[in-house]
Structure formats: structure tokens, C-alpha cells
LOVOGU-317225 format. One record per residue (C-alpha): residue number from 1; x, y, z. Coordinates in pm, 1 decimal. Each point is the difference from the previous one (the first is absolute). Example, Ala and Ser with C-alpha at 12.3 -4.5 7.8 and 13.67 -1.06 7.14 Angstrom:
ATOM   pos         px         py         pz
ATOM     1     1230.0     -450.0      780.0
ATOM     2      137.0      344.0      -66.0
end
This chain:
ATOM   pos         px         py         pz
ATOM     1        0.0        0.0        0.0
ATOM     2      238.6      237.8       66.6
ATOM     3      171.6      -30.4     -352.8
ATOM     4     -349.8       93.4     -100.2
ATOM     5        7.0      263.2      158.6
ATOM     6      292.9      166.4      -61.3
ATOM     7      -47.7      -71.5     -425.9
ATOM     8     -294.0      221.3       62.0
ATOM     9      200.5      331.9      101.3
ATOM    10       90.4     -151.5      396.1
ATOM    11       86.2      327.9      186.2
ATOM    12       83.3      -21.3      374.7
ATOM    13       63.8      284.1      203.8
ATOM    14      161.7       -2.9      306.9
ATOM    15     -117.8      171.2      346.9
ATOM    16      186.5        3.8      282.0
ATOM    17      -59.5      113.8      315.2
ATOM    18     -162.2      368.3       38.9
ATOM    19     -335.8      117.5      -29.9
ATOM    20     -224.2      -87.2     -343.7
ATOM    21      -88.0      393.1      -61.9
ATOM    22      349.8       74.1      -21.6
ATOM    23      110.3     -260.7     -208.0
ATOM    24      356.4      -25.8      214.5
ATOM    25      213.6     -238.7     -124.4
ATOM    26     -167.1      -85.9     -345.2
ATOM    27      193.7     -170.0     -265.3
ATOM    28      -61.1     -200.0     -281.4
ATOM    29      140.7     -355.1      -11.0
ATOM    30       80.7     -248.1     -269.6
ATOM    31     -110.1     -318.7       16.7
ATOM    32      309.9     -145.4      103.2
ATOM    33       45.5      278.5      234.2
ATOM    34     -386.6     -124.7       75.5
ATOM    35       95.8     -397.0       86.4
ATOM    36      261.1      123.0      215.4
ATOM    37     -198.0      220.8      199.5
ATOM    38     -315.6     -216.4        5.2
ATOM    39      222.1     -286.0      181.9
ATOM    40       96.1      214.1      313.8
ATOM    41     -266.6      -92.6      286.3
ATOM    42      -92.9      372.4       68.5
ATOM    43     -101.9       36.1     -335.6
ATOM    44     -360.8       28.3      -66.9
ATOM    45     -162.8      -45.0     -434.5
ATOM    46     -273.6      240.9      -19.4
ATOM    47     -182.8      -60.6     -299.1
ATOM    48     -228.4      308.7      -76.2
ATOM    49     -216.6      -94.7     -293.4
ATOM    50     -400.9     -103.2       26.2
ATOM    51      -96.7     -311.2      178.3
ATOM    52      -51.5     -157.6     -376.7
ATOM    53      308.3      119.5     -103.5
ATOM    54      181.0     -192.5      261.8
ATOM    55     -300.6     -296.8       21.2
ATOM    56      141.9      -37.7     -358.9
ATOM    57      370.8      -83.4      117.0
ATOM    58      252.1      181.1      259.1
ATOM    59      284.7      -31.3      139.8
ATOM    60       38.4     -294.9      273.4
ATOM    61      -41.9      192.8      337.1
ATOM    62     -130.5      278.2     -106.4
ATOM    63     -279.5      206.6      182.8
ATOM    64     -238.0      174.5     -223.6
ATOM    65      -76.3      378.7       81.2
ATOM    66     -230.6      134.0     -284.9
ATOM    67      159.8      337.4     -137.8
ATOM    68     -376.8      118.4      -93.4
ATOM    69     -163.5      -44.7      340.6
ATOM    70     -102.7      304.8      205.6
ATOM    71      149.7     -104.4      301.1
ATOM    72      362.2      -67.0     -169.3
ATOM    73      193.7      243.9      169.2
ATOM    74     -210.0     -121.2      368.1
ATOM    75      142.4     -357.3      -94.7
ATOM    76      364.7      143.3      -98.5
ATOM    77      -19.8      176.8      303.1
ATOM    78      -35.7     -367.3      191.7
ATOM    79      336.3     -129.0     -119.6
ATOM    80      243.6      -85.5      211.9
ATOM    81      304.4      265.6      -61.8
ATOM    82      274.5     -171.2      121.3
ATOM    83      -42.1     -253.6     -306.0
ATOM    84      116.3       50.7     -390.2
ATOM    85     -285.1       -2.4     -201.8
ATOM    86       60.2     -104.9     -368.1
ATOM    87     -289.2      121.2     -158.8
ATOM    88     -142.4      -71.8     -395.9
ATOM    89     -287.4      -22.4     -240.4
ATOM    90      -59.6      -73.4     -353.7
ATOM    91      215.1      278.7     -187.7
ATOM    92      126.0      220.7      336.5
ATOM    93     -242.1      290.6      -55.1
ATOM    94     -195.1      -87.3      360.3
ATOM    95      341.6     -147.4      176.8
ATOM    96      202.3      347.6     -121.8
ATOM    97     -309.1      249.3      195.7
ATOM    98        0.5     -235.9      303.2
end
């Protein structure tokens, strides 16, 4: 699946710790740069596409957070900060304005 995903236009982008508003410590990561990060234990895959989006295939582990739902930034707000979050969609429009 995640070959699938990445022929489609994969684009991860990295958030460290910091607050979601302010974007601190956002970077975009290739998807070796990706594997590597994905394998540390304080890592978390936040996959931001719609619930059919990722019903249709996601990344093992992953934990869905629908870009379009009113309460997004309520459930960003949630997340645990002291983890990495390595977060995608479809093409990296939605991951890229998290």
C-alpha cells in the first residue's frame, strides 16, 4: 500500500514538537527520510485525508484525522506534543496547511 501511495504524488510533512498554529518545526520529508522517521517509537503517522480516502488503503498504523472536518484544529489540538507527527494525504495539499 504504501508504494501506492507514494506513485500517486506521496507527500509527508514532518511536525515536530511546537504548537499546530505556528507550524514550528515543519519540514517536508522524503520517503526515505519518511521510513526512517516512521520507525522511531515516538513517532506518530497522521493520515489527514477523508475516512474513504483512507477506508480505501493507508498506511499501517496510521490514525485518520479528516482535513475537512470542523473540529480539525479541536482534534490537532488533542495531540500529544512531545511526539513527531509524520503527516500525509493524497497529493500534500491538506498535509502542507496542517
Amino acid at each position: 500500500m504504501t508504494n501506492t501511495l507514494i506513485s500517486i504524488g506521496f507527500c509527508v510533512v514532518v511536525l515536530l514538537v511546537g504548537t499546530f498554529s505556528v507550524r514550528a518545526g515543519v519540514n517536508n520529508a522524503t520517503v526515505a527520510e519518511f521510513e526512517t522517521l516512521r520507525a522511531a517509537k515516538e513517532t506518530v503517522v497522521l493520515d489527514v485525508r477523508t475516512p474513504s480516502e483512507y477506508a480505501g488503503g493507508h498506511i499501517a498504523g496510521a490514525v485518520n484525522i479528516n482535513y475537512y472536518n470542523r473540529d480539525l484544529e479541536q482534534q490537532l489540538a488533542k495531540l500529544d506534543l512531545t511526539k513527531t507527527y509524520l503527516v500525509y494525504c493524497a497529493v500534500g495539499g491538506r498535509s502542507a496547511r496542517v
